[in-house]
C-alpha positions as CSV (number, residue, x, y, z in Angstrom):
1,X,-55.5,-50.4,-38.5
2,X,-52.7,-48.2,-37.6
3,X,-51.3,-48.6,-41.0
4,X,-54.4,-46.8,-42.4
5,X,-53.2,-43.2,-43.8
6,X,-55.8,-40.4,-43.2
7,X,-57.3,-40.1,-46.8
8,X,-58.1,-43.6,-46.0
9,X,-59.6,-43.8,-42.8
10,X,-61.7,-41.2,-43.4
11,X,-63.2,-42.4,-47.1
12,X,-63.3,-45.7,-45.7
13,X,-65.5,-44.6,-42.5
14,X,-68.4,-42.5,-44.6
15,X,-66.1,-39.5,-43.0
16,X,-65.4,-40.6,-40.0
17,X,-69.4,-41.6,-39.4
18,X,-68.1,-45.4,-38.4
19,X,-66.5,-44.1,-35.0
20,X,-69.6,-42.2,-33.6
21,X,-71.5,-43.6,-30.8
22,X,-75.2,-45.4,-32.2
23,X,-76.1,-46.7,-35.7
24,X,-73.4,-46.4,-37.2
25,X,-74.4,-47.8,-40.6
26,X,-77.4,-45.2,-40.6
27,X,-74.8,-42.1,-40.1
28,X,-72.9,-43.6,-42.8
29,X,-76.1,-44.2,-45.1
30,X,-77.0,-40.3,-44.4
31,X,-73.3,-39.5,-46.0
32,X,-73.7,-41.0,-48.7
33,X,-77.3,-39.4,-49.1
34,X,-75.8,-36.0,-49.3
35,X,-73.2,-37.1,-51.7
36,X,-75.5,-38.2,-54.1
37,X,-77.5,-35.4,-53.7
38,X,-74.6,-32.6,-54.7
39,X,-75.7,-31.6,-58.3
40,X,-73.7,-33.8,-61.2
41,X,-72.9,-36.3,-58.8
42,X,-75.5,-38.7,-60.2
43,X,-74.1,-38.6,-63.3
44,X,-72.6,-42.1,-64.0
45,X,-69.5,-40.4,-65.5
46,X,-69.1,-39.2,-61.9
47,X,-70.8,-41.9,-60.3
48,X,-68.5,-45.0,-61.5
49,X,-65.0,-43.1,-60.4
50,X,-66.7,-42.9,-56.9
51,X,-67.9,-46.4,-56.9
52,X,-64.2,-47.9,-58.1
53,X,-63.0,-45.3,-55.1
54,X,-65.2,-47.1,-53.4
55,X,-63.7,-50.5,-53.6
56,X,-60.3,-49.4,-53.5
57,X,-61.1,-48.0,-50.0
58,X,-62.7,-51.5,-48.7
59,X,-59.6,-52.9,-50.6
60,X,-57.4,-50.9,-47.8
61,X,-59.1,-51.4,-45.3
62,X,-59.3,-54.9,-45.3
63,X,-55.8,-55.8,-46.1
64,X,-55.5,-53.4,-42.6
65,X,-57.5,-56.0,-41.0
66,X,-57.4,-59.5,-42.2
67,X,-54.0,-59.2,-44.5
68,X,-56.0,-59.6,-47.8
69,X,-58.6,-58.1,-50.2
């Protein structure tokens, strides 16, 4: 993972919520949570360029680890 560029590492992580201590998963859940709750964001206009973002980022960060996506 030392290929990852920051931009990455931290949209892939749900901001960096992967590396705390605990449940990870839940920290991560609570991000996206307050994502979705900033006014307009629900909007699918707004809501499908975040969900492509989305993919892209899993994209990277699993050609980091395994080589493909």
């Amino acid at each position: 993972m030392a290929n990852l560029n920051v931009i990455h590492k931290v949209l892939g992580s749900g901001m960096l919520t992967g590396y705390l201590k605990g449940p990870t998963g839940t920290y991560g859940s609570l991000v996206a949570l307050l994502i979705y709750l900033i006014p307009g964001v629900s909007s699918l206009i707004i809501l499908i360029p975040l969900s492509l973002l989305g993919l892209f980022t899993c994209c990277i960060f699993n050609m980091a680890v395994t080589g493909y996506c």
